[in-house]
mmCIF file of the N, C-alpha and C atoms, coordinates in Angstrom:
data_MODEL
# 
_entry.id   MODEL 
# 
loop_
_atom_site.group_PDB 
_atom_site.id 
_atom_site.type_symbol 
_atom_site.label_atom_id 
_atom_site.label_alt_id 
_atom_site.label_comp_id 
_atom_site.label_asym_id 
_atom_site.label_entity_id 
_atom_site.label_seq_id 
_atom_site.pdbx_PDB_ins_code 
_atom_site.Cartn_x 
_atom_site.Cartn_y 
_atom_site.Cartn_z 
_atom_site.occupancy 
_atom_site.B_iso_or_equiv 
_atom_site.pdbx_formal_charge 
_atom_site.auth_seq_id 
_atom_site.auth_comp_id 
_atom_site.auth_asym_id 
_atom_site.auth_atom_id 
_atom_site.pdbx_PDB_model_num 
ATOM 1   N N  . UNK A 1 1  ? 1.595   11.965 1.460   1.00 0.00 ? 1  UNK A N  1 
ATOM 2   C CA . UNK A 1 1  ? 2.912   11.520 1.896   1.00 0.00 ? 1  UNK A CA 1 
ATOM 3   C C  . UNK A 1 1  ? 3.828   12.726 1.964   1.00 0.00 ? 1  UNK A C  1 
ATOM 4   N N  . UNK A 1 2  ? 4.865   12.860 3.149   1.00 0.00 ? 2  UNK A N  1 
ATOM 5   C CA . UNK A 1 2  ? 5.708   13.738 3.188   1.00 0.00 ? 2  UNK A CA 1 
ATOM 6   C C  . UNK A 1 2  ? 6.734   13.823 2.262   1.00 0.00 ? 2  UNK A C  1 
ATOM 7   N N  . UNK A 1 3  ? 7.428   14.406 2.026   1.00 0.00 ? 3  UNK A N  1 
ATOM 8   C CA . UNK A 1 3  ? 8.139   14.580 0.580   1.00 0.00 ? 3  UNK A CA 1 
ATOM 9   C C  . UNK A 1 3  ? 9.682   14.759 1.487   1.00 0.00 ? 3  UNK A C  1 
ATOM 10  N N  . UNK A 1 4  ? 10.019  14.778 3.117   1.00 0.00 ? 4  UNK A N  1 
ATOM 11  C CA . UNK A 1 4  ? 10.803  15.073 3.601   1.00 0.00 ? 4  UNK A CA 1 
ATOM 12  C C  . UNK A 1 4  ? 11.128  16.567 3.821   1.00 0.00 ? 4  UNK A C  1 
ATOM 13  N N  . UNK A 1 5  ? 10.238  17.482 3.429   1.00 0.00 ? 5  UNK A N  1 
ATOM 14  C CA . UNK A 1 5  ? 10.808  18.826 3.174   1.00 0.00 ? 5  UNK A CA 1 
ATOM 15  C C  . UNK A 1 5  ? 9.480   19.609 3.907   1.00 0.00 ? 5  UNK A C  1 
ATOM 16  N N  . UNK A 1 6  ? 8.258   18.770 4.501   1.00 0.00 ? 6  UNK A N  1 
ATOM 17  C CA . UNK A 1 6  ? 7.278   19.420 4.761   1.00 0.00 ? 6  UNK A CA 1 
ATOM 18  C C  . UNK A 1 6  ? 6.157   19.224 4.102   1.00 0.00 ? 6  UNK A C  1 
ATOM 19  N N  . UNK A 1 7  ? 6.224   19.079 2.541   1.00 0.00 ? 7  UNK A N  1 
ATOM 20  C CA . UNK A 1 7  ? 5.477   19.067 1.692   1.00 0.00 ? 7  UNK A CA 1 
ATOM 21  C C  . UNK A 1 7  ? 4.714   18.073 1.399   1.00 0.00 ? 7  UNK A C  1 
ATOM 22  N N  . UNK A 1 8  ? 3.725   18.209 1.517   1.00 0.00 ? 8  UNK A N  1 
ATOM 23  C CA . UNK A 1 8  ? 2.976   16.560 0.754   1.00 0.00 ? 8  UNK A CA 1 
ATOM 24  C C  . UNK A 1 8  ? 2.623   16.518 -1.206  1.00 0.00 ? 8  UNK A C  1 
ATOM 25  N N  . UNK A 1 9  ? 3.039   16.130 -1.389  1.00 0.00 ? 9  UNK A N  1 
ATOM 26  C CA . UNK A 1 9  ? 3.439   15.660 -2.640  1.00 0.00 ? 9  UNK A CA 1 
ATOM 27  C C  . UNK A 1 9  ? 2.862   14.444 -3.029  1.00 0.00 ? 9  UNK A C  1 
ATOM 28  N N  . UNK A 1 10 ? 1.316   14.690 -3.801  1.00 0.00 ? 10 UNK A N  1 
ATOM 29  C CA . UNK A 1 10 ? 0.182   13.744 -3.961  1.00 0.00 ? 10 UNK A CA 1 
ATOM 30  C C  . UNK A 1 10 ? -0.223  13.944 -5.690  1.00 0.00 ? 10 UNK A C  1 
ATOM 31  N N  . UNK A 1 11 ? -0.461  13.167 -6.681  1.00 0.00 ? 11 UNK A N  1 
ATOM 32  C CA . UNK A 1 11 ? -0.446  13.544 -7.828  1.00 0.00 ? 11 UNK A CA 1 
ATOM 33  C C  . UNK A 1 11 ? -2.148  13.420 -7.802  1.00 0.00 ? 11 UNK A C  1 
ATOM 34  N N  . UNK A 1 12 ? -2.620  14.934 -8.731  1.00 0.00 ? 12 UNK A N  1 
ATOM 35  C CA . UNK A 1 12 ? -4.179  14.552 -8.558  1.00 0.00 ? 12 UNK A CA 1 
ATOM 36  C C  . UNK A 1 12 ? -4.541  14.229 -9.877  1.00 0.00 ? 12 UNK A C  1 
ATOM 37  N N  . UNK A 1 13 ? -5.982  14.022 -10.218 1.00 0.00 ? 13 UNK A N  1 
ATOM 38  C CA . UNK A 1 13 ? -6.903  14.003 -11.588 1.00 0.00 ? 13 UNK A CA 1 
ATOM 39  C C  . UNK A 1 13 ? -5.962  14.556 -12.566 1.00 0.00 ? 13 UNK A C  1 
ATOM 40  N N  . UNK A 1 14 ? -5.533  16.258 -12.326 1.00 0.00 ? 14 UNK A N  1 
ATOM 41  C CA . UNK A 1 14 ? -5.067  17.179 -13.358 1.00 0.00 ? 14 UNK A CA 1 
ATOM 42  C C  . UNK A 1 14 ? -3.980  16.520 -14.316 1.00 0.00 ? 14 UNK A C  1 
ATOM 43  N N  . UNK A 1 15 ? -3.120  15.795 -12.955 1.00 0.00 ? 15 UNK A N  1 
ATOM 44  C CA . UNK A 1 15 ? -1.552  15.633 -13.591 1.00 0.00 ? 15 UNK A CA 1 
ATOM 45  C C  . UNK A 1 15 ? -1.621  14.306 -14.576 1.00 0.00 ? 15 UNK A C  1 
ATOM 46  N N  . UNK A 1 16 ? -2.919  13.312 -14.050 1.00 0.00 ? 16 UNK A N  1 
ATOM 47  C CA . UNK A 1 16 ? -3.399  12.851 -14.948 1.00 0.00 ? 16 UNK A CA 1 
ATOM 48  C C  . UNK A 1 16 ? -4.175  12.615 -16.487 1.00 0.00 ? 16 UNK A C  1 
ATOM 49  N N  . UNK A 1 17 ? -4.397  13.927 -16.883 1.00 0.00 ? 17 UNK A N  1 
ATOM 50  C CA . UNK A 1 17 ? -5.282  14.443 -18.180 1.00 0.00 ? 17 UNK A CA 1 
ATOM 51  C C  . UNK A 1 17 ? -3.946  15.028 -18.448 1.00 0.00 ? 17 UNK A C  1 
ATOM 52  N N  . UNK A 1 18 ? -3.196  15.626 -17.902 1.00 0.00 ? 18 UNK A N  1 
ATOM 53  C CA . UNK A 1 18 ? -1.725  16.437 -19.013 1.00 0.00 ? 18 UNK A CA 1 
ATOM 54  C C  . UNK A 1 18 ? -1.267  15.420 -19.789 1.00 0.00 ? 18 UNK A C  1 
ATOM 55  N N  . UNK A 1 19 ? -0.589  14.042 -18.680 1.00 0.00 ? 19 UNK A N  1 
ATOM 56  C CA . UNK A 1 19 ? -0.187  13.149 -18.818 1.00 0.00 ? 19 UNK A CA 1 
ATOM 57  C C  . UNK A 1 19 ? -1.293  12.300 -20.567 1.00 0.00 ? 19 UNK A C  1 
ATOM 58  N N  . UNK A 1 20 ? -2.492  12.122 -19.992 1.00 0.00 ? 20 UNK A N  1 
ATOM 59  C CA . UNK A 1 20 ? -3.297  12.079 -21.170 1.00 0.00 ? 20 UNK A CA 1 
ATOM 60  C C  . UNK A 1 20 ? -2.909  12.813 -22.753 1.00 0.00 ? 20 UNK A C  1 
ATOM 61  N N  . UNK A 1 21 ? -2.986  14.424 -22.273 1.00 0.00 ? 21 UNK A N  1 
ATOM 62  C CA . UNK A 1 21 ? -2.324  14.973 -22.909 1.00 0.00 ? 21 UNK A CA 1 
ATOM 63  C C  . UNK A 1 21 ? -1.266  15.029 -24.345 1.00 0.00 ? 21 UNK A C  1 
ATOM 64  N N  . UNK A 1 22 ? -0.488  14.773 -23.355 1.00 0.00 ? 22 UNK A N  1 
ATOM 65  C CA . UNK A 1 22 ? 1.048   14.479 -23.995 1.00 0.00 ? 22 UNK A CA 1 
ATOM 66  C C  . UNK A 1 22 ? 0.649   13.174 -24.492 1.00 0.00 ? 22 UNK A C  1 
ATOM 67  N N  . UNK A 1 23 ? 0.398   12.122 -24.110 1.00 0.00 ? 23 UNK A N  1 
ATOM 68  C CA . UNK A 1 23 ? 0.502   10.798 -25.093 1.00 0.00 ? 23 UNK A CA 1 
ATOM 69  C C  . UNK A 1 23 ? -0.768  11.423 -26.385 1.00 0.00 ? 23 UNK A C  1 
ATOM 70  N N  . UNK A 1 24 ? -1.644  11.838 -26.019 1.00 0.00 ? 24 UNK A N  1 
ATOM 71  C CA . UNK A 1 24 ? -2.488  11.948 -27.434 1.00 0.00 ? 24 UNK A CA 1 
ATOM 72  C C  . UNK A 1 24 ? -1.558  12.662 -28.228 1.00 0.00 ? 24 UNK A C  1 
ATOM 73  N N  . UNK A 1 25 ? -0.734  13.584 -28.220 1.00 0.00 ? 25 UNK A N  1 
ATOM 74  C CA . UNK A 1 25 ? 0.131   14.556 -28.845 1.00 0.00 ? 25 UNK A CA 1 
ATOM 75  C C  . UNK A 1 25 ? 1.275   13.201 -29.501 1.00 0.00 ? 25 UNK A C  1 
ATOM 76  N N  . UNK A 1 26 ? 1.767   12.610 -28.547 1.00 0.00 ? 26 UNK A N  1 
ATOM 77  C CA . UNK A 1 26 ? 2.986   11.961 -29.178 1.00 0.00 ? 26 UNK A CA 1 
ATOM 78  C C  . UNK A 1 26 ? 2.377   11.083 -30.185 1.00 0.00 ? 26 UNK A C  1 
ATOM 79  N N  . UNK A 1 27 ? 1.021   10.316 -29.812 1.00 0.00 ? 27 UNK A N  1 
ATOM 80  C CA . UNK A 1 27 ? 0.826   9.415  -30.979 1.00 0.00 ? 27 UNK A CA 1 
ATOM 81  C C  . UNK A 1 27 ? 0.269   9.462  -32.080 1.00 0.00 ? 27 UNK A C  1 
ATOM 82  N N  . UNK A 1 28 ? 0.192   10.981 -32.593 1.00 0.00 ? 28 UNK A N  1 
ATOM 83  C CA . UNK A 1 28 ? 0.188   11.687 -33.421 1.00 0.00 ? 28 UNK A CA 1 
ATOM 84  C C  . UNK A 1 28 ? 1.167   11.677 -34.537 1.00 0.00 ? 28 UNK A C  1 
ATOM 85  N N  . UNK A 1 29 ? 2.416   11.046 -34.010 1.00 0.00 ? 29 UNK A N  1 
ATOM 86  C CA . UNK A 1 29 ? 3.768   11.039 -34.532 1.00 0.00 ? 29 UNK A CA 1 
ATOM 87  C C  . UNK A 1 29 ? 3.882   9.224  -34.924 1.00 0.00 ? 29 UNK A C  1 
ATOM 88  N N  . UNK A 1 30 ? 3.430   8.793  -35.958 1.00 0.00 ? 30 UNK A N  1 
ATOM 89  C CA . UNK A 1 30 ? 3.709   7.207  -36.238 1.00 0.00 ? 30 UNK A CA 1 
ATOM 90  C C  . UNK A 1 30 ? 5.037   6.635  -35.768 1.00 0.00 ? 30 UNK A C  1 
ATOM 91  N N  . UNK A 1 31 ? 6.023   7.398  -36.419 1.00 0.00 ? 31 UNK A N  1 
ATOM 92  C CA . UNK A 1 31 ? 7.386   6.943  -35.809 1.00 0.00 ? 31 UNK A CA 1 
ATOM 93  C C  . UNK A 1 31 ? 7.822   6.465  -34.536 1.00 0.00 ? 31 UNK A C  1 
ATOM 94  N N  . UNK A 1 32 ? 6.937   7.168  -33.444 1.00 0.00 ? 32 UNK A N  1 
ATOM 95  C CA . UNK A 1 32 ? 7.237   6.589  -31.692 1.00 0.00 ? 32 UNK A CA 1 
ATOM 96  C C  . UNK A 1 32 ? 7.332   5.764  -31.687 1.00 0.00 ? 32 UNK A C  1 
ATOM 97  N N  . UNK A 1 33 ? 5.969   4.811  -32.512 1.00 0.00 ? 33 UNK A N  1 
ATOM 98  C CA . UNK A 1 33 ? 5.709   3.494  -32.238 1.00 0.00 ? 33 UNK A CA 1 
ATOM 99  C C  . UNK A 1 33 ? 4.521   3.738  -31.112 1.00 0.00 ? 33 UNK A C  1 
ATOM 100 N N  . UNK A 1 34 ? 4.260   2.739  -30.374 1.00 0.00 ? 34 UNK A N  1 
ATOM 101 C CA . UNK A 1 34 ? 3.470   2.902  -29.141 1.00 0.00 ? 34 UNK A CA 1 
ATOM 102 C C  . UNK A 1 34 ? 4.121   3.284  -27.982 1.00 0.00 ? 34 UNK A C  1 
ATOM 103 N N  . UNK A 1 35 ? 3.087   4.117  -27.459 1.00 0.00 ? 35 UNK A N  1 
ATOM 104 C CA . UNK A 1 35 ? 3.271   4.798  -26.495 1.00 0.00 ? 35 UNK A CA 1 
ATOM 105 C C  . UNK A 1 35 ? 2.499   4.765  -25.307 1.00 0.00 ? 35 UNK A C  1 
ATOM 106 N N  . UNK A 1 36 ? 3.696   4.819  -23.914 1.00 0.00 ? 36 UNK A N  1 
ATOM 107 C CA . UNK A 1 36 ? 2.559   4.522  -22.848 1.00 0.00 ? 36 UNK A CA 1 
ATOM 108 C C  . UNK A 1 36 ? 2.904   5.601  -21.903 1.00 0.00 ? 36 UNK A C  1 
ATOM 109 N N  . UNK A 1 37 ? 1.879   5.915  -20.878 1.00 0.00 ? 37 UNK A N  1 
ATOM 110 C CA . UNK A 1 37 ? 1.467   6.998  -20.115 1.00 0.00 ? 37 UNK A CA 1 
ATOM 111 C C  . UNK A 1 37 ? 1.511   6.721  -18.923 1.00 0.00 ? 37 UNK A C  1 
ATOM 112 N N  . UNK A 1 38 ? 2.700   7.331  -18.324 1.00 0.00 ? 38 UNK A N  1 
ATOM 113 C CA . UNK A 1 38 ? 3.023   6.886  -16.350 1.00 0.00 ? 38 UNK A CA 1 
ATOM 114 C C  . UNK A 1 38 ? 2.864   8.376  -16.023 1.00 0.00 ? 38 UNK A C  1 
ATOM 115 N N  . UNK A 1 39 ? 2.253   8.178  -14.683 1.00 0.00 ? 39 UNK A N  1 
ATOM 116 C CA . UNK A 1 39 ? 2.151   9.326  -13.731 1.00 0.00 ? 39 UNK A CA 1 
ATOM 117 C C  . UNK A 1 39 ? 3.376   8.856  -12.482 1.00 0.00 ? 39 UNK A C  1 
ATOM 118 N N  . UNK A 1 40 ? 4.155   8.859  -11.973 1.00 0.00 ? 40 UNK A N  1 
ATOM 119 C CA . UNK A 1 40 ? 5.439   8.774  -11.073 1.00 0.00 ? 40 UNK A CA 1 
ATOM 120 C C  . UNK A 1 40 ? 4.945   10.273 -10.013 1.00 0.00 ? 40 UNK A C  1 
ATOM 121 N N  . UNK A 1 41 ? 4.743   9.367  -8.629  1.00 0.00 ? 41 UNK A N  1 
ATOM 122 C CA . UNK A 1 41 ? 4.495   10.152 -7.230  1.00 0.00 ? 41 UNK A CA 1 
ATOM 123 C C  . UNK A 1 41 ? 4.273   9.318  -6.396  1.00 0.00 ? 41 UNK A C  1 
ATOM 124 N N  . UNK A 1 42 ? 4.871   10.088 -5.305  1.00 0.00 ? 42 UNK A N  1 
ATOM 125 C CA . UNK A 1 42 ? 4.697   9.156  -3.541  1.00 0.00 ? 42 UNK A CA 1 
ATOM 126 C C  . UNK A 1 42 ? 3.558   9.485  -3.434  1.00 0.00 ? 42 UNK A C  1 
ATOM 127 N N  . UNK A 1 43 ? 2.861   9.411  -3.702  1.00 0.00 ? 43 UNK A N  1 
ATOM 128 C CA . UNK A 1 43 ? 0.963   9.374  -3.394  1.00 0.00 ? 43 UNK A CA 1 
ATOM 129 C C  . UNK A 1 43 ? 0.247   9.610  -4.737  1.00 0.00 ? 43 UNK A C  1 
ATOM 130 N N  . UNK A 1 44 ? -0.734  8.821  -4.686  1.00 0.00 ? 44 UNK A N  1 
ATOM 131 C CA . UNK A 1 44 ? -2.180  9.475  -5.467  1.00 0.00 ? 44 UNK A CA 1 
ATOM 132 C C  . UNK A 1 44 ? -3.319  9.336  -5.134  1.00 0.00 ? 44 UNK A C  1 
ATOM 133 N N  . UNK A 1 45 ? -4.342  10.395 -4.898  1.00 0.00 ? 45 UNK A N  1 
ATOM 134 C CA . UNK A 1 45 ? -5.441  10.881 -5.003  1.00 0.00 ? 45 UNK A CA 1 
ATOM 135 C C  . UNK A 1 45 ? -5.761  9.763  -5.476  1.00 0.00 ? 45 UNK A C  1 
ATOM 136 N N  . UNK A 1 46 ? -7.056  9.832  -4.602  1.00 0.00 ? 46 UNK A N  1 
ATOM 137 C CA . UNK A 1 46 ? -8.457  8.308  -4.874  1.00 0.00 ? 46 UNK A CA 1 
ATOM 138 C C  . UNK A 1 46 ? -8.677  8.465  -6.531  1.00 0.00 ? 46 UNK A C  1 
ATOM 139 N N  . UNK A 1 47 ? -9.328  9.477  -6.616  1.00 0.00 ? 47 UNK A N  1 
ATOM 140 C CA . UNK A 1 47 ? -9.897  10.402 -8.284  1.00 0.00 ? 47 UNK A CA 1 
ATOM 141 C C  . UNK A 1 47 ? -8.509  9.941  -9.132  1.00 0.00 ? 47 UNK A C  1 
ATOM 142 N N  . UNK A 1 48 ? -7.512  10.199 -8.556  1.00 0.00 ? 48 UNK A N  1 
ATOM 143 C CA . UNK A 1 48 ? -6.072  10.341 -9.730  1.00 0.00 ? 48 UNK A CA 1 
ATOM 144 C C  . UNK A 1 48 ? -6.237  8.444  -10.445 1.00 0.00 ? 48 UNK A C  1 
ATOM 145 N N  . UNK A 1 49 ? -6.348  7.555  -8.948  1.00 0.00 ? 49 UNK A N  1 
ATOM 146 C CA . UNK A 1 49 ? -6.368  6.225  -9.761  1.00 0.00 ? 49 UNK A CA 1 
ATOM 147 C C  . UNK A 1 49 ? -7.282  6.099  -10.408 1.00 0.00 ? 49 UNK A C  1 
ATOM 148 N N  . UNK A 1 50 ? -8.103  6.240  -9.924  1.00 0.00 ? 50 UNK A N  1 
ATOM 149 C CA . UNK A 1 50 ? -9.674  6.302  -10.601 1.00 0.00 ? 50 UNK A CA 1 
ATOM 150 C C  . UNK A 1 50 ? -9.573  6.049  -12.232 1.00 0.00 ? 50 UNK A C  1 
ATOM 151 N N  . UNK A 1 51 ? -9.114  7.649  -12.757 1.00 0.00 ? 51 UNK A N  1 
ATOM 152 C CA . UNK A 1 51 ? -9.177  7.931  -13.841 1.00 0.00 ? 51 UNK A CA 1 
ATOM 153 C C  . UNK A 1 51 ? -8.008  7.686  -14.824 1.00 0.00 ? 51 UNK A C  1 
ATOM 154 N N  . UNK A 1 52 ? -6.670  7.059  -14.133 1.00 0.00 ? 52 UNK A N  1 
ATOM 155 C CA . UNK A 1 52 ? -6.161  6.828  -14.639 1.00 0.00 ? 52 UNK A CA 1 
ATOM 156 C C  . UNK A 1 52 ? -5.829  5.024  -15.069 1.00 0.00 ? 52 UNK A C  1 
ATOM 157 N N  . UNK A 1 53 ? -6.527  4.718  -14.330 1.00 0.00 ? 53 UNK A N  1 
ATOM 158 C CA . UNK A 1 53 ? -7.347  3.226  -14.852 1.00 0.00 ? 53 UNK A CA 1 
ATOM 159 C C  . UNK A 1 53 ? -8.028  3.593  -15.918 1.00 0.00 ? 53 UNK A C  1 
ATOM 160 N N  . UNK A 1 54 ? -9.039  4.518  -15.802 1.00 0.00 ? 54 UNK A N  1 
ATOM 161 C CA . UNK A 1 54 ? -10.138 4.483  -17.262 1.00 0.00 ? 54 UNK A CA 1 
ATOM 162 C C  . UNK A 1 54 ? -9.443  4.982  -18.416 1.00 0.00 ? 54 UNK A C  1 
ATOM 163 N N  . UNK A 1 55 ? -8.092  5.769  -18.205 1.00 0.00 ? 55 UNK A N  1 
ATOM 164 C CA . UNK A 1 55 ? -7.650  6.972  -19.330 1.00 0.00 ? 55 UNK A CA 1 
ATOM 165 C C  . UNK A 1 55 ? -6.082  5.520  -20.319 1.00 0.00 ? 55 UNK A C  1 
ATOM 166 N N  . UNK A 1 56 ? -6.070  4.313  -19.640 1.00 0.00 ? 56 UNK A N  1 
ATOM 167 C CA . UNK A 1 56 ? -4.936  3.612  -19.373 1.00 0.00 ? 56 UNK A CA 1 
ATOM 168 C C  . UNK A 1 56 ? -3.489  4.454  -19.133 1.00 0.00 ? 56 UNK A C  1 
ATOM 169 N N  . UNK A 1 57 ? -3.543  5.125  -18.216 1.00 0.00 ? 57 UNK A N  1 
ATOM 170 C CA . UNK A 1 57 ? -2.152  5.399  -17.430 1.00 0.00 ? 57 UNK A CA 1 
ATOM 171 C C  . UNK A 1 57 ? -1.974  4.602  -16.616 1.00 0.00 ? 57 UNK A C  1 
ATOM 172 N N  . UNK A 1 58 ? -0.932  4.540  -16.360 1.00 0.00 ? 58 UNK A N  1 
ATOM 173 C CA . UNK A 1 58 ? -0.045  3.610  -15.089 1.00 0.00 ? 58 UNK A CA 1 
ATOM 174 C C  . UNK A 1 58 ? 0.433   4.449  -14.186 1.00 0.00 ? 58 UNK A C  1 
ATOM 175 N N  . UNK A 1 59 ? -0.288  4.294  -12.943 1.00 0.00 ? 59 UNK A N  1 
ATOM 176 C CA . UNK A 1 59 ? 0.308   4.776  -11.710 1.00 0.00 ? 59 UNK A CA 1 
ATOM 177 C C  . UNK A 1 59 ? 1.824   4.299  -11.401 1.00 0.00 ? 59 UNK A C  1 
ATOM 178 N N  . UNK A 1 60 ? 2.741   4.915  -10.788 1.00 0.00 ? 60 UNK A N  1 
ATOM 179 C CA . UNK A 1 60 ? 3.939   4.821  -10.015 1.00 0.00 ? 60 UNK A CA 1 
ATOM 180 C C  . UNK A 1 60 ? 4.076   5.144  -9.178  1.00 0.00 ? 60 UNK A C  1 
ATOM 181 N N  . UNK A 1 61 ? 3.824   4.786  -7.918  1.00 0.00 ? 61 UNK A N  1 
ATOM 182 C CA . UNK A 1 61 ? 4.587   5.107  -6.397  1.00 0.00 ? 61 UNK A CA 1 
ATOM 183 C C  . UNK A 1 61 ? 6.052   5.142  -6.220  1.00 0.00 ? 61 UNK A C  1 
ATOM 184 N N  . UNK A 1 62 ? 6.415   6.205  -6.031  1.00 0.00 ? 62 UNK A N  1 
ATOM 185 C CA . UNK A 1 62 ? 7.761   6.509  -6.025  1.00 0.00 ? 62 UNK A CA 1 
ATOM 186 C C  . UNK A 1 62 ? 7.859   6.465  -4.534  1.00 0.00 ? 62 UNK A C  1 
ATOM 187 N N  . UNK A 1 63 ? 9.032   5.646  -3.915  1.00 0.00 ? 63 UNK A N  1 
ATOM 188 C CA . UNK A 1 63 ? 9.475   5.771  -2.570  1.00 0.00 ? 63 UNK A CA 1 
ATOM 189 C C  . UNK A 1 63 ? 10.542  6.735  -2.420  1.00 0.00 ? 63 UNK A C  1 
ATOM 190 N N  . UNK A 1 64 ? 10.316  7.950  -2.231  1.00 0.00 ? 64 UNK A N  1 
ATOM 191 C CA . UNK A 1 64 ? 11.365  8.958  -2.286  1.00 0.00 ? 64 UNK A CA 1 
ATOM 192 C C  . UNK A 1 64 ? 12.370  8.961  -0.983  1.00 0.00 ? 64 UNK A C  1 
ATOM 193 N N  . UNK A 1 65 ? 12.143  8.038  0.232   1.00 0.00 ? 65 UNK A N  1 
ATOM 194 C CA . UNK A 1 65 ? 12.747  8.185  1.217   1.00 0.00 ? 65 UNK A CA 1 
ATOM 195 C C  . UNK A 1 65 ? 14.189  6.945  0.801   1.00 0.00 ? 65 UNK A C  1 
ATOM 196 N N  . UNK A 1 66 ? 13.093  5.408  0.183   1.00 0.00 ? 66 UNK A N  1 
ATOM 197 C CA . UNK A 1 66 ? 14.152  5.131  -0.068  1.00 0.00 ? 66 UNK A CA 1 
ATOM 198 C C  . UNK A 1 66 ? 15.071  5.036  -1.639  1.00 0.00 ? 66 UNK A C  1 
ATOM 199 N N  . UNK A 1 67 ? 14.828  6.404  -2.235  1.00 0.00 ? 67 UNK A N  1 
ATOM 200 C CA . UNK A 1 67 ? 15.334  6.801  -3.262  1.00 0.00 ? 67 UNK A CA 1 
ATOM 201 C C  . UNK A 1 67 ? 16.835  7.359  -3.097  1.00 0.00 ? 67 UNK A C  1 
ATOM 202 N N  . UNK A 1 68 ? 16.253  8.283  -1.565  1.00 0.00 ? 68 UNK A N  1 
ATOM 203 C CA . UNK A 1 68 ? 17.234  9.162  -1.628  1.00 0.00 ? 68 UNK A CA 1 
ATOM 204 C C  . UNK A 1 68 ? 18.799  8.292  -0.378  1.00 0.00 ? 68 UNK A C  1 
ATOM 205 N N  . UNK A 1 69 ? 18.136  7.515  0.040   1.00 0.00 ? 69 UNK A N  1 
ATOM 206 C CA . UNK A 1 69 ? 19.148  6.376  0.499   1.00 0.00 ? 69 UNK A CA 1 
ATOM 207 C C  . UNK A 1 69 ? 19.833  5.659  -0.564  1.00 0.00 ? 69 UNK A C  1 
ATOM 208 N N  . UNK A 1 70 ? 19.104  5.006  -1.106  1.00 0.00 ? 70 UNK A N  1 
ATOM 209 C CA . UNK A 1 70 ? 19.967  4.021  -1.941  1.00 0.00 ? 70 UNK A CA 1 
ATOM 210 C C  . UNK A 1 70 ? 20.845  4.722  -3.396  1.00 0.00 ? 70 UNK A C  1 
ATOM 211 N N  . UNK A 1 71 ? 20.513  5.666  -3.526  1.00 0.00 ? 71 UNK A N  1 
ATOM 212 C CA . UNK A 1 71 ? 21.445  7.061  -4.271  1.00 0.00 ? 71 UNK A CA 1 
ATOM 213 C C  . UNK A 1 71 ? 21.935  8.219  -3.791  1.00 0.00 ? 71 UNK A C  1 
ATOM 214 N N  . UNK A 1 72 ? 21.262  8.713  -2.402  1.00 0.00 ? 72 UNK A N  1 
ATOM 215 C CA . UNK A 1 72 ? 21.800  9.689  -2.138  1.00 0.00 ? 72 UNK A CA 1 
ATOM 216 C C  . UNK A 1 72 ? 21.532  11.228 -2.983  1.00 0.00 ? 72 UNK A C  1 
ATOM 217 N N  . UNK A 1 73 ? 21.249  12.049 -2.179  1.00 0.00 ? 73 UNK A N  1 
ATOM 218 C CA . UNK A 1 73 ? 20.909  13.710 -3.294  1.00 0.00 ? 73 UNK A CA 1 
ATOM 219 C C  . UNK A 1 73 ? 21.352  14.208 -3.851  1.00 0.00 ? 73 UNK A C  1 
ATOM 220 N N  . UNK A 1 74 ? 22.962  13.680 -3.628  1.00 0.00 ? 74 UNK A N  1 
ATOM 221 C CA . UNK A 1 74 ? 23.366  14.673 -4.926  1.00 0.00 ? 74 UNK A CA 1 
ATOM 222 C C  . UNK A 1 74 ? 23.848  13.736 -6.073  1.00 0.00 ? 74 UNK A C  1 
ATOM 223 N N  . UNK A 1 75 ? 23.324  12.670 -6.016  1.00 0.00 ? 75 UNK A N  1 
ATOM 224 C CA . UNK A 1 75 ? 23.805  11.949 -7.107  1.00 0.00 ? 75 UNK A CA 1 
ATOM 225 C C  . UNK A 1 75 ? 22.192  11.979 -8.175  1.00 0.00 ? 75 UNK A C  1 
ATOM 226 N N  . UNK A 1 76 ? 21.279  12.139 -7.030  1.00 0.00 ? 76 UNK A N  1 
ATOM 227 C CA . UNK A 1 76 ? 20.051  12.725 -8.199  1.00 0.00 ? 76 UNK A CA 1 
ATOM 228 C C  . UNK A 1 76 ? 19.940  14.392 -8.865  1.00 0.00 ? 76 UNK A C  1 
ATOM 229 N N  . UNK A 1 77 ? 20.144  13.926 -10.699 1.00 0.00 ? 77 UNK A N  1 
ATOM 230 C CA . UNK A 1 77 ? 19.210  14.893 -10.879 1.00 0.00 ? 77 UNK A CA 1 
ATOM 231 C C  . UNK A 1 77 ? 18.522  14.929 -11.860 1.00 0.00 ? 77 UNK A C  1 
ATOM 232 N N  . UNK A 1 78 ? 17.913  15.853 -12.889 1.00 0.00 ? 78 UNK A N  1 
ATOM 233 C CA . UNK A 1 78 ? 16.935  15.046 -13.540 1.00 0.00 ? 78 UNK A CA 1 
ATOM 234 C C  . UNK A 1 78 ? 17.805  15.824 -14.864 1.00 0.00 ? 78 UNK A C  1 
ATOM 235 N N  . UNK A 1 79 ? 18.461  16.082 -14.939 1.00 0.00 ? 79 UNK A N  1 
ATOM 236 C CA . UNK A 1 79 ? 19.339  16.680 -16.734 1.00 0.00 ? 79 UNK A CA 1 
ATOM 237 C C  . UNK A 1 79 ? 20.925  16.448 -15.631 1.00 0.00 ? 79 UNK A C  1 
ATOM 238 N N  . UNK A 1 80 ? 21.158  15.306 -16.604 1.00 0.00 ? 80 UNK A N  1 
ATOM 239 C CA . UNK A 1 80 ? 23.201  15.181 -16.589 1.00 0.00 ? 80 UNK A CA 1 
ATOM 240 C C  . UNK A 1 80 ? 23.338  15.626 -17.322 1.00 0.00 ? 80 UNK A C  1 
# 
């Protein structure tokens, strides 16, 4: 998927095992409580669902076209 900028912007396997990652790290910490594991992207790789069914992550399709409509760009950013 185009990202609007040229770019295709597809989350693969990798971003899925970080994601893995980080939750094995956080639930390390009793206090969190439970913890769950989203991957967020306008596309994923066949392999990315794949494994993130078996790993229990939750895919997110992000519609970035109509993200940036119904907020507009400069009202996104990711640190207020």
């Amino acid at each position: 998927m185009s990202s609007g900028t040229g770019w295709v912007v597809r989350a693969i396997a990798a971003a899925v095992e970080q994601v893995v990652r980080y939750r094995e790290q956080a639930e390390r910490n009793a206090a969190l409580g439970e913890i769950r594991a989203l991957v967020v992207a306008p596309d994923f790789a066949p392999q990315a669902k794949v494994l993130a069914e078996a790993r229990g992550v939750e895919c997110i399709v992000l519609d970035v076209p109509r993200l940036l409509s119904e907020a507009g760009p400069d009202e996104l950013t990711l640190f207020g």
